[in-house]
MARLO-674484 format. One record per residue (C-alpha): residue in one letter; x, y, z. Coordinates in steps of 0.1 Angstrom, whole numbers, padded with zeros to 4 digits, always signed. Layout:
N
AXYZ
...
***
This chain:
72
X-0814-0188-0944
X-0844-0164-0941
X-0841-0131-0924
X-0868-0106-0923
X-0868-0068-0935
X-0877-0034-0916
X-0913-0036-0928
X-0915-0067-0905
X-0936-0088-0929
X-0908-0098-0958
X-0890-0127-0951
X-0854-0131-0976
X-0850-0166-0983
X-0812-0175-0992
X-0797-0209-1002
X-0832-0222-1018
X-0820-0250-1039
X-0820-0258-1072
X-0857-0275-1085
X-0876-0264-1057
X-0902-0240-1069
X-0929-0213-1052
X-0950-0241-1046
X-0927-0256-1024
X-0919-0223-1007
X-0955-0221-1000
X-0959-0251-0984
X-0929-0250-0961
X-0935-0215-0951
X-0971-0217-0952
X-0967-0234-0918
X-0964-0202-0902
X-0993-0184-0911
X-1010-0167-0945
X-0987-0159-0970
X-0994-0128-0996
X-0970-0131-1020
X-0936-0154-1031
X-0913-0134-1052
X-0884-0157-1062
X-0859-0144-1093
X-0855-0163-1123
X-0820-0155-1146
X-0828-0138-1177
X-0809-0161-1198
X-0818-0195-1186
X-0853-0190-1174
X-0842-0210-1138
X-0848-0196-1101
X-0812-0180-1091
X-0813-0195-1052
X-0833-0166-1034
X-0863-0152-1031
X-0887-0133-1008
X-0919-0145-0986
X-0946-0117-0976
X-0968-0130-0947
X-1007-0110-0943
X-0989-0109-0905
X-0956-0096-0893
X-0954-0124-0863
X-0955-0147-0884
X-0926-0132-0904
X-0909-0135-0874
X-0916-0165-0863
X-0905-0177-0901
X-0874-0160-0902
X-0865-0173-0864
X-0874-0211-0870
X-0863-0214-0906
X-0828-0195-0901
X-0795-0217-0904
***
């Protein structure tokens, strides 16, 4: 699922699964234009990625476009 925030340029990726990495987000989301930053949360205890994370495009269309194509 990726929705995007009110700043129009921050996409929330949900339901990311297990073993896939910010290298993977990059390339999937990359697609749709420059990316400026992948912010995905690790638990403190384990060290793994917890399943969500957020996408920052350079441009906010192509936030949208993300969050449109890649949603469900």
């Amino acid at each position: 699922m990726a929705d995007k925030d009110a700043d129009g340029r921050k996409v929330f990726v949900g339901g990311i699964p297990f073993g896939v990495d910010q290298h993977n987000i990059r390339e999937d989301f990359g697609k749709f234009g420059e990316i400026e930053d992948v912010y995905m949360p690790t638990d403190r205890e384990t060290g793994k990625y917890r399943g969500f994370g957020f996408i920052t495009f350079i441009n906010p269309r192509d936030a949208e476009e993300a969050s449109q194509t890649m949603n469900g």
